[in-house]
C-alpha positions in Angstrom: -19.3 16.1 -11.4 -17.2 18.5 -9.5 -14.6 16.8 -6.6 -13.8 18.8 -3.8 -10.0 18.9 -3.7 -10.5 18.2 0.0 -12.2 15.1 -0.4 -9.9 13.4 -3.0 -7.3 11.1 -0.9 -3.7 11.8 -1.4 -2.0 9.0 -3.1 0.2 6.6 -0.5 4.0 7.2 -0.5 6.1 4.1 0.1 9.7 4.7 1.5 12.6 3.7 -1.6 13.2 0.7 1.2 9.2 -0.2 1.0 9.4 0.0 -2.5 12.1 -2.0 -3.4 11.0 -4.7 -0.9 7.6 -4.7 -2.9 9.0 -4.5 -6.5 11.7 -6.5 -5.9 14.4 -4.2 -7.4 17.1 -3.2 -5.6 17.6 0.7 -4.5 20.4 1.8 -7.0 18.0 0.6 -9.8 15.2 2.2 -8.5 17.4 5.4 -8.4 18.7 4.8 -12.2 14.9 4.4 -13.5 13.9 7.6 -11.7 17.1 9.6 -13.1 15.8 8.3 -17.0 12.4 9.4 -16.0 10.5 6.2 -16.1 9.3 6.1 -12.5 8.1 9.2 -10.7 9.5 9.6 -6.8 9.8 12.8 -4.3 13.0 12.8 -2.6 12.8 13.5 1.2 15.3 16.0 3.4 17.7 13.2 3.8 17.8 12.6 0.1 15.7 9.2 0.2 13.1 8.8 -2.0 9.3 8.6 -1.7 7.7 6.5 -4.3 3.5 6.5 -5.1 2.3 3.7 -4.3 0.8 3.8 -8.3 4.6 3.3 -9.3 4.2 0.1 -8.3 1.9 -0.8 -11.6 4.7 1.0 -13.6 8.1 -0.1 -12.6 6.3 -4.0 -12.9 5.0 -2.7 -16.9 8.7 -1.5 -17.2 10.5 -4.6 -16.2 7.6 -6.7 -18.3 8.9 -4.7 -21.5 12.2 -5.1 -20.5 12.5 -9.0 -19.8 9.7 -10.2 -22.4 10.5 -8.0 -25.4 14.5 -7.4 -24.8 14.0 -3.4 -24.6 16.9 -1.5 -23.3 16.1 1.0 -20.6 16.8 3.9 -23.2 14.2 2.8 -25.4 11.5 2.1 -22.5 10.3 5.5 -22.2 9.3 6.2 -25.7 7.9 2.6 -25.5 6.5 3.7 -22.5 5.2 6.9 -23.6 3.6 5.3 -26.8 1.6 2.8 -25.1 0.3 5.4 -22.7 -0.7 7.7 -26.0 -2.7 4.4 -27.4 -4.0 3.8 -24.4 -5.4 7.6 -24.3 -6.5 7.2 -27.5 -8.6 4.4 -27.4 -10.2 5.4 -24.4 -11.3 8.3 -26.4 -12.4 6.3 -29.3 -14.9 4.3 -26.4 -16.5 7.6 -25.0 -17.0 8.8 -28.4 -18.6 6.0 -29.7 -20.5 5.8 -26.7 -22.0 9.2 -26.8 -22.8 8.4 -30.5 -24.9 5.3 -30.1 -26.4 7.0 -27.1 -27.7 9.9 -29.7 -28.3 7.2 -32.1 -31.8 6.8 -30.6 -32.6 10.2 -30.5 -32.0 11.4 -34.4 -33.8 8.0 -35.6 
């Protein structure tokens, strides 16, 4: 199925003040975890920056890794990045398995 880039909504953008209410974090440490590349954020003309509103998911997955497993912010990216890989991966593994035992029926 083909989406019409017209009809696909742009994601929300929450101010860095919005943000920081929601997550909890204060503004500096949202700025620190954007500089090592663990959340994504659009900076504006004044300098402020726009989060997704998707980051929200992420920076609570970040601080979850941090607090529960004791990993340092310099190791949460490959973390990160690793879990995101399985996660790909497994999905992959369903849709193929998936499409095979839907064939299944057809080769008997």
């Amino acid at each position: 199925m083909t989406v019409h880039p017209l009809l696909v909504r742009p994601e929300r953008q929450l101010s860095q003040a919005e943000f920081a209410r929601r997550s909890g974090l204060h503004p500096e440490h949202l700025r620190r975890l954007v500089a090592l590349g663990l959340l994504h954020a659009t900076p504006d003309a004044g300098g402020q920056l726009s989060f997704p509103i998707g980051e929200l998911a992420a920076v609570r997955r970040i601080e979850r890794l941090r607090t529960g497993l004791s990993i340092n912010y310099a190791a949460l990216g490959l973390v990160v990045e690793l879990l995101d890989r399985i996660g790909q991966l497994e999905l992959a593994l369903r849709t193929q398995r998936a499409a095979h035992d839907a064939t299944r029926g057809w080769i008997s």
